[in-house]
C-alpha positions, 0 to 999 in steps of 0.5 A, a space after each residue: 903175313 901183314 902186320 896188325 896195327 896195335 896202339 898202347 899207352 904208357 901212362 904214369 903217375 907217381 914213378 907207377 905205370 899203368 898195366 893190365 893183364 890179359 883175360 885167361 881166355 884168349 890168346 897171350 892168356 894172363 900176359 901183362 901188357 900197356 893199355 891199348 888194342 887194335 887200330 881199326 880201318 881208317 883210324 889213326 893211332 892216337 884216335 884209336 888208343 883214345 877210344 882203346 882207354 876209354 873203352 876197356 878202362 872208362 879213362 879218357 886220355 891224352 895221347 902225347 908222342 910216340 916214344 917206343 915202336 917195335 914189330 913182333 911176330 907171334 904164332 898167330 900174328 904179327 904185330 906192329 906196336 907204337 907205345 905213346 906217351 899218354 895222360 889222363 884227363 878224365 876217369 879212374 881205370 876200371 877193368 871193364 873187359 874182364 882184365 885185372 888193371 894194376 898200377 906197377 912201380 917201375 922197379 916190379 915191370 919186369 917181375 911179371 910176365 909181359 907179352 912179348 913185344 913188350 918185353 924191351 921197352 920193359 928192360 928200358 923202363 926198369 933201367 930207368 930210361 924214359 
């Protein structure tokens, strides 16, 4: 199976991280994640998780460098997932998509259950790593 391209932001402000929880209709149901979703064809990953923020949370962004690359294997896909380094130029984070949007501090991450692929670059930021 090919893996799907999915981009997600790691935005923080005040020792706080910006995270959303998946709609409880569809797959990974009620799972925390980064912000972001699916490269479309011809797009590149930062232009992709520009138009991810600005669709699903009204933010516009500034997507800065990669900072946590990992490939995943669900029941139902397999997933290649670049987190960027990202900051907000513009707007407040609304849940347009049905999500709840939340802003964690870096000691609660791994108190809520985040997707899978997640999960390491969870461990990272609660040991404080970058």
């Amino acid at each position: 199976m090919t893996a799907k391209r999915v981009v997600a932001a790691l935005i923080e402000n005040a020792g706080r991280f910006l995270v959303q929880r998946r709609r409880l209709d569809g797959a990974r149901a009620g799972l925390w994640e980064f912000p972001g979703g699916k490269r479309e064809p011809g797009e590149s990953d930062e232009a992709a998780l520009a138009r991810e923020c600005r669709e699903e949370l009204g933010l516009s962004v500034e997507v800065g460098p990669l900072v946590f690359e990992t490939e995943h294997a669900y029941p139902d896909l397999t997933v290649s997932l670049g987190l960027f380094a990202c900051r907000i130029l513009d707007g407040t984070a609304v849940a347009k998509e049905g999500q709840l949007v939340s802003w964690l501090p870096r000691a609660e991450l791994a108190s809520v259950p985040f997707c899978e692929a997640d999960l390491e670059l969870v461990r990272r930021l609660s040991e404080g790593q970058p």
